[in-house]
NUKEMI-106755 format. One record per residue: residue number from 1; residue in three letters; x negated, y negated, z of N, C-alpha, C in turn. Coordinates in steps of 0.05 Angstrom, whole numbers, plus 32768, in hexadecimal, padded with zeros to 4 digits. Example, Ala and Ser with C-alpha at 12.3 -4.5 7.8 and 13.67 -1.06 7.14 Angstrom:
<sites>
<num:1&residuo:Ala&n_xx:7EF8&n_yy:8072&n_zz:809C&ca_xx:7F0A&ca_yy:805A&ca_zz:809C&c_xx:7EF8&c_yy:8042&c_zz:809C>
<num:2&residuo:Ser&n_xx:7EFF&n_yy:802D&n_zz:808E&ca_xx:7EEF&ca_yy:8015&ca_zz:808F&c_xx:7EFE&c_yy:7FFF&c_zz:809D>
</sites>
This chain:
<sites>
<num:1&residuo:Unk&n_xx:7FC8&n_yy:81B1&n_zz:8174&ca_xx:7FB5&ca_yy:81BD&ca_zz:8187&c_xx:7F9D&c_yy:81C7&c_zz:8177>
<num:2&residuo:Unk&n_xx:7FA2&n_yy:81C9&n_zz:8161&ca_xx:7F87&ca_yy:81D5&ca_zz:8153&c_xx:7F79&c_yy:81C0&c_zz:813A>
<num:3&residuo:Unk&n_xx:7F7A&n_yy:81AC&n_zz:8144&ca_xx:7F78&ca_yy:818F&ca_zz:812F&c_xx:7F5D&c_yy:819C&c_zz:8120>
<num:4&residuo:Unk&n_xx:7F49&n_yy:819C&n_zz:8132&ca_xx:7F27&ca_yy:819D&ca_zz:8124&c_xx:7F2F&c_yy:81BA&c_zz:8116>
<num:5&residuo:Unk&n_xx:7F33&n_yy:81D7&n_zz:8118&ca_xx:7F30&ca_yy:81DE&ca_zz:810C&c_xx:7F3E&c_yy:81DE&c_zz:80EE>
<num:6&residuo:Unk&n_xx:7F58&n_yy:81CF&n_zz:80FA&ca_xx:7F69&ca_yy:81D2&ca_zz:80D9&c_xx:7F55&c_yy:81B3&c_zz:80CB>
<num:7&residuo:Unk&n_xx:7F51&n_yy:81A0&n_zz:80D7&ca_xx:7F46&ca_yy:8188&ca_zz:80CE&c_xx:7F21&c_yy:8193&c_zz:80B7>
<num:8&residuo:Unk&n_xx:7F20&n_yy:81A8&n_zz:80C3&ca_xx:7F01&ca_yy:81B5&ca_zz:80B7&c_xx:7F0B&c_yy:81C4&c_zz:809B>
<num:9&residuo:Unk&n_xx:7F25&n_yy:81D3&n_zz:80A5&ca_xx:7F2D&ca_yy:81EB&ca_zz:8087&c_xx:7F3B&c_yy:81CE&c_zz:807B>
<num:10&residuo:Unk&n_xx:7F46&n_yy:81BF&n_zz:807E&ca_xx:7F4C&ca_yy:81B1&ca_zz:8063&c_xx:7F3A&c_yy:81A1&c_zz:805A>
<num:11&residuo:Unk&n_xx:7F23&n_yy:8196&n_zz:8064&ca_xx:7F0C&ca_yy:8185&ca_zz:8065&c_xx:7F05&c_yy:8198&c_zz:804D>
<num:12&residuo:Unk&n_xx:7EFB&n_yy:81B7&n_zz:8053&ca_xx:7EF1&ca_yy:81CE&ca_zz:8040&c_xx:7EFB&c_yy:81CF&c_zz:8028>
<num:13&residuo:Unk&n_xx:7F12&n_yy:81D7&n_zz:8030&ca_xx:7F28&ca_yy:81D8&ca_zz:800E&c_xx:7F28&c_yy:81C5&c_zz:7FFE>
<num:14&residuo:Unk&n_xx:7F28&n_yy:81AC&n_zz:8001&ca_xx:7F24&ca_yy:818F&ca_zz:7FFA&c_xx:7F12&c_yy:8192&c_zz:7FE7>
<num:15&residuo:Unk&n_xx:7F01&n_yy:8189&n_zz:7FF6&ca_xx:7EE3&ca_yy:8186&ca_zz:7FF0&c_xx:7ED3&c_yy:819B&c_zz:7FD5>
<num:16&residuo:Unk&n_xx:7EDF&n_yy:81B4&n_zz:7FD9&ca_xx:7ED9&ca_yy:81C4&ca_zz:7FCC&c_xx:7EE3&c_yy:81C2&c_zz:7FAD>
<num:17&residuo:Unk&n_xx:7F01&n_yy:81B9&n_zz:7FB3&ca_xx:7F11&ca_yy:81AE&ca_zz:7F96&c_xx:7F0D&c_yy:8199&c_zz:7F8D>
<num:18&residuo:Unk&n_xx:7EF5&n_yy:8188&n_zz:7F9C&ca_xx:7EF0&ca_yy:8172&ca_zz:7F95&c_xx:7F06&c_yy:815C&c_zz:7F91>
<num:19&residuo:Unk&n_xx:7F1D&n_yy:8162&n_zz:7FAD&ca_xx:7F2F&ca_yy:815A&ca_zz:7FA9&c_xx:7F2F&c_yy:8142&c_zz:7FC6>
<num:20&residuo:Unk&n_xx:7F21&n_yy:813E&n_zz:7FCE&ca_xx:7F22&ca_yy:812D&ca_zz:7FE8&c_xx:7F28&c_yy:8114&c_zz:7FDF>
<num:21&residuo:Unk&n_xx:7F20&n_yy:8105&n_zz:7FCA&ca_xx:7F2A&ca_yy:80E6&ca_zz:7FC6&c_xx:7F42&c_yy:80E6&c_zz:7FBE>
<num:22&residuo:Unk&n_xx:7F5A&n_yy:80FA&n_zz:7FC2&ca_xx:7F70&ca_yy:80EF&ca_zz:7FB8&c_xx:7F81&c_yy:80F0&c_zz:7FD2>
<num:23&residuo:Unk&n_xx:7F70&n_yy:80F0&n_zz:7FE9&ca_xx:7F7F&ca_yy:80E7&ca_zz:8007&c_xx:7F82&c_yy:80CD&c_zz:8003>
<num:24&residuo:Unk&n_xx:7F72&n_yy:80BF&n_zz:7FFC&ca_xx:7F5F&ca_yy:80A2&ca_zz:7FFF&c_xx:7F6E&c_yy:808F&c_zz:7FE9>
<num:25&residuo:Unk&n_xx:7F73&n_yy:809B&n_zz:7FD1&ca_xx:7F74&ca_yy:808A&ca_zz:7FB9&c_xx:7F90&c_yy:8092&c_zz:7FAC>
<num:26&residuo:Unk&n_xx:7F96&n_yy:807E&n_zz:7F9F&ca_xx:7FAE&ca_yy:807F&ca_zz:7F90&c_xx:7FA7&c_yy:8076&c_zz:7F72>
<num:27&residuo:Unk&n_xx:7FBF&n_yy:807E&n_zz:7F5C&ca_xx:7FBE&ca_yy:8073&ca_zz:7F43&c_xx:7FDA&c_yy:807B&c_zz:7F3E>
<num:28&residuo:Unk&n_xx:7FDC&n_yy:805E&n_zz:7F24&ca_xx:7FFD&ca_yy:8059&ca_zz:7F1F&c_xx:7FFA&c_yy:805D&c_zz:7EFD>
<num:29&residuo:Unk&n_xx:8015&n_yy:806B&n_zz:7EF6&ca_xx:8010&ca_yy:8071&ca_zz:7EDA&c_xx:800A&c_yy:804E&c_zz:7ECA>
<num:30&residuo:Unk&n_xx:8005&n_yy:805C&n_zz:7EAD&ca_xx:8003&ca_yy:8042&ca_zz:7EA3&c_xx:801F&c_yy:8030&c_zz:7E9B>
<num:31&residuo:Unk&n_xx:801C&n_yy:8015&n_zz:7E9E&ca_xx:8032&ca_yy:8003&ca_zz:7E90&c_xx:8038&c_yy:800C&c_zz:7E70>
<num:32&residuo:Unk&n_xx:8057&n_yy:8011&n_zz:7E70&ca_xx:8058&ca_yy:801B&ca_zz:7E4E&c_xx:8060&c_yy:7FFC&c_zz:7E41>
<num:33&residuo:Unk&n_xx:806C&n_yy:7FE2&n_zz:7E49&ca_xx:8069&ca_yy:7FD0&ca_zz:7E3F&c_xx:8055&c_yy:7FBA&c_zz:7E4B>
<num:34&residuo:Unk&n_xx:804F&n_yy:7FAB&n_zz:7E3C&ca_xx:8036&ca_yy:7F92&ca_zz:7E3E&c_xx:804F&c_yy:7F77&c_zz:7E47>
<num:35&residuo:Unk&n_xx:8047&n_yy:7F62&n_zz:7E51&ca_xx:804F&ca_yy:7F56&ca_zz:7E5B&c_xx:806A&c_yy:7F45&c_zz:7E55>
<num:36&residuo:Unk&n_xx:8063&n_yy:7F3E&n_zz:7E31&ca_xx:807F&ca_yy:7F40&ca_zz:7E20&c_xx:8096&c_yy:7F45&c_zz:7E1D>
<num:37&residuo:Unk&n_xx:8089&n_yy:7F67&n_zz:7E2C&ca_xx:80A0&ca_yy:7F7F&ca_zz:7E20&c_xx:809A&c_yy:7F8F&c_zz:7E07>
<num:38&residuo:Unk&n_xx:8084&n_yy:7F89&n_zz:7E02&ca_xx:8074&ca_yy:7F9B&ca_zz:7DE5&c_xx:8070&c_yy:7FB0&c_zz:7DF3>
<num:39&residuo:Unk&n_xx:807B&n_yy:7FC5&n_zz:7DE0&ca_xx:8072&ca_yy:7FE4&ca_zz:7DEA&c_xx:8053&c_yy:7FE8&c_zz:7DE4>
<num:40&residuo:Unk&n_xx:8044&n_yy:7FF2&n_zz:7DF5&ca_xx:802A&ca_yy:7FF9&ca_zz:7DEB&c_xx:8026&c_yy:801C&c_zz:7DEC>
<num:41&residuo:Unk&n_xx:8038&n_yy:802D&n_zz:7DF4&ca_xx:803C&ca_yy:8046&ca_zz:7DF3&c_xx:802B&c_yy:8055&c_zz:7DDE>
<num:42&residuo:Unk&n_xx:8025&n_yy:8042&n_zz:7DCE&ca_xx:801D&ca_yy:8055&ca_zz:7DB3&c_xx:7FFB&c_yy:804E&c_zz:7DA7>
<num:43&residuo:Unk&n_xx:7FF3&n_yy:8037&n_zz:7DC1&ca_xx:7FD8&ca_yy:8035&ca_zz:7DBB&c_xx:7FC2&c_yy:8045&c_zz:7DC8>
<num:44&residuo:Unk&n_xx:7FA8&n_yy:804F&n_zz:7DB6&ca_xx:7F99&ca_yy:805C&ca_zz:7DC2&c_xx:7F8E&c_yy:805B&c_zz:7DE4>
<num:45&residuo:Unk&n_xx:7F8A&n_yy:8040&n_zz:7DE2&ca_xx:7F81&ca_yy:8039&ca_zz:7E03&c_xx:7F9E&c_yy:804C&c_zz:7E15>
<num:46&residuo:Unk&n_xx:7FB6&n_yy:8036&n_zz:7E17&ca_xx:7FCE&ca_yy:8045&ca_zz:7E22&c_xx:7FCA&c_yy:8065&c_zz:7E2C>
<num:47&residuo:Unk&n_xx:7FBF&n_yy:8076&n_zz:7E0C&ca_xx:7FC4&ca_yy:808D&ca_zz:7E0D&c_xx:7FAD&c_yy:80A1&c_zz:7E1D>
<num:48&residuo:Unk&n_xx:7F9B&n_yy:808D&n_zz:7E1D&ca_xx:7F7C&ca_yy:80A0&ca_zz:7E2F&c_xx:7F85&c_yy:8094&c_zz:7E52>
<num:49&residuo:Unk&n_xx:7F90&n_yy:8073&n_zz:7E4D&ca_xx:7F97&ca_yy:8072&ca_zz:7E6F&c_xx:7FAB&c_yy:808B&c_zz:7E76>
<num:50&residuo:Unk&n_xx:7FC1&n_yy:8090&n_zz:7E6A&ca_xx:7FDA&ca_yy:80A0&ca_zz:7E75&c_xx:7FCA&c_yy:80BE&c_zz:7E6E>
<num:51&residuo:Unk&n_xx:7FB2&n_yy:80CB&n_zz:7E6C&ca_xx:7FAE&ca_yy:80E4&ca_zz:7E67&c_xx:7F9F&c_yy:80DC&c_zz:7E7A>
<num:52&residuo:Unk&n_xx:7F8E&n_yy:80D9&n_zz:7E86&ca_xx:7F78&ca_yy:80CB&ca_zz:7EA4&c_xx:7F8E&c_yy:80CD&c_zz:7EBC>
<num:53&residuo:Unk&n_xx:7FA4&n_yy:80BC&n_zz:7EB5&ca_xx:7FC1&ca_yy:80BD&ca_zz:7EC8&c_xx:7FC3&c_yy:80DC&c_zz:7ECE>
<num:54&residuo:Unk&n_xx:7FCD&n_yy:80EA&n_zz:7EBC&ca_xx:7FD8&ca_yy:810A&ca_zz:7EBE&c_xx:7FC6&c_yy:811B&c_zz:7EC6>
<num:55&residuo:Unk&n_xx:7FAC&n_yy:811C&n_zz:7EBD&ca_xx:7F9E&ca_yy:8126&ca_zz:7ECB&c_xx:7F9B&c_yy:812A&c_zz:7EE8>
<num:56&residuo:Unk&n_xx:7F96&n_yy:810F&n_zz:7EEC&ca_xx:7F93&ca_yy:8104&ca_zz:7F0B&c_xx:7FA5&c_yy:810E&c_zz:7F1D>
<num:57&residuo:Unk&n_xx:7FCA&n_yy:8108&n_zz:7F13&ca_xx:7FE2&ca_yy:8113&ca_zz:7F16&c_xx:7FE4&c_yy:812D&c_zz:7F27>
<num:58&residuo:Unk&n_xx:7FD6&n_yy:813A&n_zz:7F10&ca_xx:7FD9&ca_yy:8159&ca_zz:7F0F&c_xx:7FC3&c_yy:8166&c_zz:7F2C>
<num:59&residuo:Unk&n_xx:7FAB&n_yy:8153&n_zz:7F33&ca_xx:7F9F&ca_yy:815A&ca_zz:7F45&c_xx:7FA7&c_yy:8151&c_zz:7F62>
<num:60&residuo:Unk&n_xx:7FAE&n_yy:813A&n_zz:7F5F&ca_xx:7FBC&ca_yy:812C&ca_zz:7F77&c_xx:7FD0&c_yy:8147&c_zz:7F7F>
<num:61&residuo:Unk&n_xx:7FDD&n_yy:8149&n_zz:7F6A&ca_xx:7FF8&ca_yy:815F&ca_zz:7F76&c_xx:7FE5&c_yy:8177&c_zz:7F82>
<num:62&residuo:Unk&n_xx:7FCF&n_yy:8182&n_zz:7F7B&ca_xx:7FC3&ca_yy:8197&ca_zz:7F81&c_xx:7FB6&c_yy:8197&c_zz:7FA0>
<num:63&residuo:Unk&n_xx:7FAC&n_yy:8179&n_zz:7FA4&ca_xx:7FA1&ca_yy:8179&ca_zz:7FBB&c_xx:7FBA&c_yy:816F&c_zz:7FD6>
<num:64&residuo:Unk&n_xx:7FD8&n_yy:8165&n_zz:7FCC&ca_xx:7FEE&ca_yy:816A&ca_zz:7FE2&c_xx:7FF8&c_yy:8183&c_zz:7FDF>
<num:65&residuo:Unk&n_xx:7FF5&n_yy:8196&n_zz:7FCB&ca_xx:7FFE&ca_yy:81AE&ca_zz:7FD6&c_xx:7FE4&c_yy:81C0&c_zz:7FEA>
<num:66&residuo:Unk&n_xx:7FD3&n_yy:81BA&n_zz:7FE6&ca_xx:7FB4&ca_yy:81BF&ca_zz:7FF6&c_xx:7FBC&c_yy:81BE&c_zz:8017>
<num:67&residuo:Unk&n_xx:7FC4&n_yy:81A3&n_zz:8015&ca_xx:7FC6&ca_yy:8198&ca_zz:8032&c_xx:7FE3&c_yy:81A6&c_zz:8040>
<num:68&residuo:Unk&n_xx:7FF5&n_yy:81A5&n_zz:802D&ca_xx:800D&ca_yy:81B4&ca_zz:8037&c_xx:8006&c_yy:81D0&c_zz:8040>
<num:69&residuo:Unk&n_xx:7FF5&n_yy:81DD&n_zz:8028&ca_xx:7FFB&ca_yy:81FE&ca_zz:802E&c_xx:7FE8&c_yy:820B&c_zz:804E>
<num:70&residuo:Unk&n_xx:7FDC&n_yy:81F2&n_zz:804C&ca_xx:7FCE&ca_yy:81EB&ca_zz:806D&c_xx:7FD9&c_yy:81E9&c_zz:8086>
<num:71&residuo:Unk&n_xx:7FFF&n_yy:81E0&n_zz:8082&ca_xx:8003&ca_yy:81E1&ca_zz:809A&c_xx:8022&c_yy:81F2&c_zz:80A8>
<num:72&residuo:Unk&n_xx:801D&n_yy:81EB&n_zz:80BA&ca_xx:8032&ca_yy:81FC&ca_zz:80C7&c_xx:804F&c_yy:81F9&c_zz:80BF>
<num:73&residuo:Unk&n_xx:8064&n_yy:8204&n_zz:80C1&ca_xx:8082&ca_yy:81F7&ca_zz:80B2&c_xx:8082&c_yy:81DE&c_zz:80C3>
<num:74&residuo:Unk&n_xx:8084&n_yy:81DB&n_zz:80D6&ca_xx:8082&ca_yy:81C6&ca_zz:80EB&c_xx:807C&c_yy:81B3&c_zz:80E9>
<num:75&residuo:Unk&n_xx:8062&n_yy:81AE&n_zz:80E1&ca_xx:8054&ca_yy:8193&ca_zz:80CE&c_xx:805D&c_yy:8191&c_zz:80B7>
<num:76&residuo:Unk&n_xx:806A&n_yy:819C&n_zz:80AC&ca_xx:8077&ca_yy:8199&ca_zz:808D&c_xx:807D&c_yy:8174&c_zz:8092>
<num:77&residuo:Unk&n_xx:8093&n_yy:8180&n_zz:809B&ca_xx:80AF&ca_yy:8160&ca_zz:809F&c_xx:8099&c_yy:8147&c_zz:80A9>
<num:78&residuo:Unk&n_xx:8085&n_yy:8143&n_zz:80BB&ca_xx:8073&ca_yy:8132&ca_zz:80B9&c_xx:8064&c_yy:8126&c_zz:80A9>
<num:79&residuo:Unk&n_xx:805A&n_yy:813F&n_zz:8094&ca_xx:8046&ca_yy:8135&ca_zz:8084&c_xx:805E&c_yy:8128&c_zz:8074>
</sites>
């Protein structure tokens, strides 16, 4: 019953954390072996994708607890 105004305060909170594209977008950690089966775990590239990964990680989780602490117990089990 109160869609627009909760749809405005999470629109706010979002936006403000500069957290709105992680409704929209996804990312998957990096592959630790190459197609072989060669570990690449230990190459530079590997190591700046999987720190880009965690980062990202760590914000995604920030903007579903955003959206959770937004709603009623009720909406919990939906979202």
């Amino acid at each position: 019953m109160n869609y627009d105004i909760w749809s405005l305060n999470v629109r706010f909170l979002l936006n403000n954390g500069d957290m709105a594209e992680f409704l929209i977008a996804s990312m998957f950690a990096p592959i630790e072996r190459e197609e072989h089966g060669n570990d690449v775990t230990a190459s530079e590239q590997y190591q700046e994708k999987l720190k880009t990964y965690q980062t990202w990680f760590k914000r995604d989780r920030t903007a579903r607890y955003t959206l959770l602490s937004c709603m009623y117990d009720d909406q919990l089990g939906e979202f």
